[in-house]
N, C-alpha and C positions, 0 to 999 in steps of 0.2 A: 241625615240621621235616620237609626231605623226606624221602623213604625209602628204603635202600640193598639192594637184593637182589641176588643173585646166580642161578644157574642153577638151578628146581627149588626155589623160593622164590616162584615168583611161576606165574601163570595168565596165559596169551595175552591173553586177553578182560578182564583184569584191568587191562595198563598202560595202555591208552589208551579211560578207561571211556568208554561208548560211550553209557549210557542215566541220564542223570543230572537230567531236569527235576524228580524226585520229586513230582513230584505231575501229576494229569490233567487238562485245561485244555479240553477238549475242548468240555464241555459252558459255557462260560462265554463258549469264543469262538462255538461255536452260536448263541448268544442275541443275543450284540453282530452277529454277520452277520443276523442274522434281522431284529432290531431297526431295524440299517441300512436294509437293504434294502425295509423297509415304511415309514419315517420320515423319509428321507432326512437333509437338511442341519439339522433340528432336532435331529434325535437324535443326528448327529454334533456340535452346540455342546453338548448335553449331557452327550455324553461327555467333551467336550472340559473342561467346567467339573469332573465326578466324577473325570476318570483323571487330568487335567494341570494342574488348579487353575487352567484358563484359560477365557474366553468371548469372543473376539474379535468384532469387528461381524462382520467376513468372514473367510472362510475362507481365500479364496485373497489372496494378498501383489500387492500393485500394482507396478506398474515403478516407482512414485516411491519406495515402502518399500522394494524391491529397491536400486534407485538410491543411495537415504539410505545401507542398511546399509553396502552395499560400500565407499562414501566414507570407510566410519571405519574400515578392513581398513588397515594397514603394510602401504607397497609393496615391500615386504621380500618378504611372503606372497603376493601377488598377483603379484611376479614369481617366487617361488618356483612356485606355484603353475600358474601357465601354462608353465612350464621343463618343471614335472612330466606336462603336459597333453601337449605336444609330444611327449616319449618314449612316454609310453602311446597316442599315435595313429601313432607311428612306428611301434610293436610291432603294433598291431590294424589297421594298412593292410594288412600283409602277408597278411591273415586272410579277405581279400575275398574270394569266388568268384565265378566267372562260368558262366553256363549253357552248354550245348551241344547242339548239333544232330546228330544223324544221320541219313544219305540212302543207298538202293538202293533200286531197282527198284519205283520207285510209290511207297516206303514212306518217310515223314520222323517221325521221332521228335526230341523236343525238352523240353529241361526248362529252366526260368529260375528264376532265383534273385530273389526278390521281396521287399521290404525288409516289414516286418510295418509296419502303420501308424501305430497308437497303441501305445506303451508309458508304465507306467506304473514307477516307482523310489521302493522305500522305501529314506528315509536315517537312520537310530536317531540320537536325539537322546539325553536323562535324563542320564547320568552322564560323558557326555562327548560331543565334537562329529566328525563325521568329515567334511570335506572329502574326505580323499583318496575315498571310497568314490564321491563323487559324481561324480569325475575317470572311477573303474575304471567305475563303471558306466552311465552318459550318451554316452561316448567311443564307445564300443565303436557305441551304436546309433547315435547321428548318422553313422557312419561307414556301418553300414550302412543308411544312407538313411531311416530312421526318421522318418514326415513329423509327428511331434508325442510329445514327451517330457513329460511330467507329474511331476513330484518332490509326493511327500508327508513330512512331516518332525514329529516329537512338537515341540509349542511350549510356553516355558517359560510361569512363569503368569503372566507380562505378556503372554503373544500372540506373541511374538517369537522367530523363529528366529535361530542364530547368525550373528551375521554373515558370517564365515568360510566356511559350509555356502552362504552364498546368494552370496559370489564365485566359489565352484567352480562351483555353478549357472549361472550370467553364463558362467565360459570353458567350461566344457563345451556349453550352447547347449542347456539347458533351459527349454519352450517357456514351462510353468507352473509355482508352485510353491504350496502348500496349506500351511497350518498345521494340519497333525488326523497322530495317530503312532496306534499300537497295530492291534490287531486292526480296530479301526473306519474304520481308514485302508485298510487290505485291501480292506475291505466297500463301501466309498467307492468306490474302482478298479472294483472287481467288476463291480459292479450298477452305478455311475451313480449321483450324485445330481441335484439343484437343481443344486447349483455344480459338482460332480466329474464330468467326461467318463467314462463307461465305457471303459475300452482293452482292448487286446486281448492283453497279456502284463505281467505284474508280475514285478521282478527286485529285489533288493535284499536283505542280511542285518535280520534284528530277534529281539526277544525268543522266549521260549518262546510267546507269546500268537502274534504274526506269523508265527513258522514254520507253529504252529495254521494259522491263517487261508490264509494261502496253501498249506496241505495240504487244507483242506477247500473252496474256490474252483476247486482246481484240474481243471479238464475245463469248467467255464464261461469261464475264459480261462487262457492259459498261465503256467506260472513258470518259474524260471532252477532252483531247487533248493530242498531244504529240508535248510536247512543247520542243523546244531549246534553247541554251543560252540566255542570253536577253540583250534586244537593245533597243538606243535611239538613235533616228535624231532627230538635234536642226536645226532649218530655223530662221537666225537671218541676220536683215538687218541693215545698214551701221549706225556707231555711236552706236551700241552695245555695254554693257558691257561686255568685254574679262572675267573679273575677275571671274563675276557668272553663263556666259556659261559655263569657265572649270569648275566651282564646278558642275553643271549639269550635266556634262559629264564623273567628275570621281564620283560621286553619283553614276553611273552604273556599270563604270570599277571595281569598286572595289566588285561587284557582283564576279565575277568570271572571270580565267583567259582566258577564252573563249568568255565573253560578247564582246559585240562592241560601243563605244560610234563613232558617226558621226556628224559632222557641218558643216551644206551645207550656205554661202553666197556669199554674192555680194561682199565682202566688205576684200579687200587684206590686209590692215590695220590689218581688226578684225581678221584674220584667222592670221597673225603672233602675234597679240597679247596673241591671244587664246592658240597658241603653246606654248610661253614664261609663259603664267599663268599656264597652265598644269605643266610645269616641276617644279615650283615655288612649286604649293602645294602636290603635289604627295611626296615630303619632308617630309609633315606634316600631310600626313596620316597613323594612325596604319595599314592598310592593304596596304601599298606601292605596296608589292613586287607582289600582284595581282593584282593592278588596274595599276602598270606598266606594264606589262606583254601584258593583255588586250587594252592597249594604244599603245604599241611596235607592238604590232602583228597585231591589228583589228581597233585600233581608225583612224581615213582620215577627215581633211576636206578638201572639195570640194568648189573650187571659179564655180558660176556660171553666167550668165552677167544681168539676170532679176533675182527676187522672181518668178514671171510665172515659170520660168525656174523650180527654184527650188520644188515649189509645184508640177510641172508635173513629176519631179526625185523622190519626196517622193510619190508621188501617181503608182508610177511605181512600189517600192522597198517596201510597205505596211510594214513599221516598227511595230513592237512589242509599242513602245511609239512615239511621237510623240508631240514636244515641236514648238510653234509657238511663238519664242522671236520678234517679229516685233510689228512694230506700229500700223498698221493695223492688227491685228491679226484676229479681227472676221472676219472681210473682208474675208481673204485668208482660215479662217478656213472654208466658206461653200463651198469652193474648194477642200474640203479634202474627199475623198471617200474610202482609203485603208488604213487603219493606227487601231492597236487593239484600244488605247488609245490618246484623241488628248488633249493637253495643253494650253489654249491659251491665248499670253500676255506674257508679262516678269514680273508677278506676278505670278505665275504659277507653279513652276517646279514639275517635276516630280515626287520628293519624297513627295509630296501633297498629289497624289494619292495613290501611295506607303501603306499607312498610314491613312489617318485621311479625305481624303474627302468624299469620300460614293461610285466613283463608283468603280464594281472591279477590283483591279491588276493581276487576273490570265488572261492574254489574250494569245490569237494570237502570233506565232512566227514564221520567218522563211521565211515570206511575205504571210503565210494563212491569215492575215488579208483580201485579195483579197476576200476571201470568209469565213471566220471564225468569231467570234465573242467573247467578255469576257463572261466568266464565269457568270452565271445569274440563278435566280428561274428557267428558262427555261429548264436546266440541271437536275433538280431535278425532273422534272414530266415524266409521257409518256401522251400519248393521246389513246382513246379509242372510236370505232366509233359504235354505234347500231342502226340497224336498223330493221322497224317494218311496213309490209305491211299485208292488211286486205285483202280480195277474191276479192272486186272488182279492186283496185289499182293493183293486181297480174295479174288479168286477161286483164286488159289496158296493162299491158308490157308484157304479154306472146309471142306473138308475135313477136316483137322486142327481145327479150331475145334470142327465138328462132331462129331467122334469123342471128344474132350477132356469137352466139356459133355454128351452121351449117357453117357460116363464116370461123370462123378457124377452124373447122374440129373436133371440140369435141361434137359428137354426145351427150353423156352422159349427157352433161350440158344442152342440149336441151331436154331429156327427164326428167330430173330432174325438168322441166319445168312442159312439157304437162301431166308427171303423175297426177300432182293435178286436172287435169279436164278432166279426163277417167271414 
């Protein structure tokens, strides 16, 4: 059952536990990169037979087995699905940048904005399937200019991914897709094998294993984050619905049984209601024995004596999501400075964004929201700076160049100076 404290009851570091893998993985996914990296696509079918009880002939999925799956997708889903594609590319066009020039006196400085080439996308398969992620994170780089998208995806032990995961694939406009998941699929990315392109940035959430993997890859090619469990804080004031904050809350719990759902209010009433509604539908979900688990171990709400209060506790704790169930919502939402994603209004909840509003659900976890930000076109570019001075603009800063680099002591730079005008 979850847990009801008040002020002076509980530890900062406490409600939204922050270091929960319980155990050290480090050295396990070592061995699987290492492995990879010397073995290539044998050792990935290996893995593929020890970790996922599968051995496929190939690794990577044909346009005819793409073709096949998608045929058997309700065009329900597929028009759902591209409805939800259109909003998330409506939201991450506006994200585009373009580079700039500046010019005086001789001098042209200039930086462009250049789309990264190869990305590669892990999409978590095992205990369930997620389409939408494939939507948040493909979208985002096709738009920015992305000349090759690679999806790696865990396959069940038939060899087959869902079929769902490979129509988002199709409308997102990913280039390839792999059957191989876990850390091995990282290592895949990484290095290149036989069949897997080496790229040049990996994004996507996955296990305690794949966070590993793309923590310890990372400076050979780029990531998006290293993300943890995920969270939601609900800030909901007096006279609340009990009934649709717990649906809010196990919408999370039943992520994983390490996520955290949290509900911070004023309102004593609401926080035993909220208790009794939890245990109520926790009954009546197919993923119970996860989203209790996560409830038992990590759910809290917190009585606090204002809303002030409460928004100066979530701007402290920079949650992963962040639901504003109050009346005043907008009010309080431009009080909100640390949060990856924020909700706001008791119209609102979370699995909105989840899914079908447009902006994206890969954020911040762990309270890097403090300085981190969602997944965006921004990921997908680098920046690139050129600069162009003509003899007279050279000769105005020789001087200064030279005084600067005599400064700290590197003669060389200051010669590299005055040779042009010897």
């Amino acid at each position: 059952m979850i847990k009801i404290l008040k002020k002076g009851q509980y530890e900062m570091e406490d409600i939204l536990i922050r270091d929960r893998s319980g155990r050290d993985v480090s050295r396990v996914v070592s061995d699987i990169l290492f492995g990879v990296k010397m073995g290539g696509d044998p050792t990935l079918l290996n893995y593929c037979l020890s970790l996922d009880g599968a051995k496929p002939e190939t690794l990577e999925l044909s346009a005819e087995e793409i073709d096949e799956a998608v045929a058997h997708v309700e065009s329900e889903v597929i028009d759902t699905l591209k409805e939800a594609a259109d909003r998330i590319a409506a939201f991450h066009k506006q994200q585009v940048k373009e580079g700039y020039t500046i010019t005086s006196d001789g001098v042209k400085l200039e930086q462009k904005v250049l789309p990264i080439e190869k990305v590669g996308i892990y999409i978590p398969g095992g205990t369930a399937a997620y389409p939408s992620t494939v939507l948040m994170n493909a979208i985002p780089a096709k738009i920015a200019g992305v000349k090759e998208i690679i999806m790696v995806s865990p396959p069940t032990n038939n060899g087959s991914i869902s079929s769902v995961i490979l129509a988002a694939a199709r409308i997102a406009g990913v280039d390839r897709v792999f059957r191989i998941g876990g850390a091995q699929a990282i290592a895949a990315l990484a290095y290149g094998t036989q069949s897997i392109p080496k790229v040049d940035k990996i994004v996507g959430p996955g296990n305690a294993y794949v966070a590993e993997a793309k923590k310890q890859v990372f400076g050979q090619v780029g990531i998006d984050m290293i993300a943890g469990p995920s969270e939601i804080l609900v800030l909901a004031d007096q006279g609340s619905d009990a009934r649709i904050i717990a649906a809010d809350m196990l919408a999370q719990a039943e992520h994983d049984t390490m996520a955290t759902a949290v509900l911070i209010t004023t309102d004593e009433d609401l926080a035993l209601g909220v208790r009794d509604e939890i245990e109520i539908q926790l009954g009546k979900l197919p993923r119970k024995d996860i989203a209790s688990k996560s409830i038992d171990i990590n759910g809290k709400i917190i009585i606090t004596d204002t809303i002030e209060e409460a928004v100066d506790l979530a701007n402290a704790l920079a949650p992963e999501h962040l639901e504003l169930f109050l009346d005043d919502a907008e009010i309080y939402a431009d009080k909100i400075v640390n949060a990856g994603s924020v909700f706001v209004g008791k119209n609102c909840p979370e699995a909105l964004g989840d899914y079908f509003a447009g902006p994206n659900h890969t954020l911040p976890t762990v309270g890097t929201a403090r300085f981190a930000s969602p997944l965006s076109v921004d990921d997908f570019v680098k920046r690139m700076s050129f600069t162009y001075y003509d003899q007279c603009a050279l000769e105005y800063a020789r001087d200064k160049v030279v005084l600067l680099a005599r400064k700290e002591g590197l003669e060389a730079h200051a010669k590299s100076i005055q040779s042009r005008f010897e």
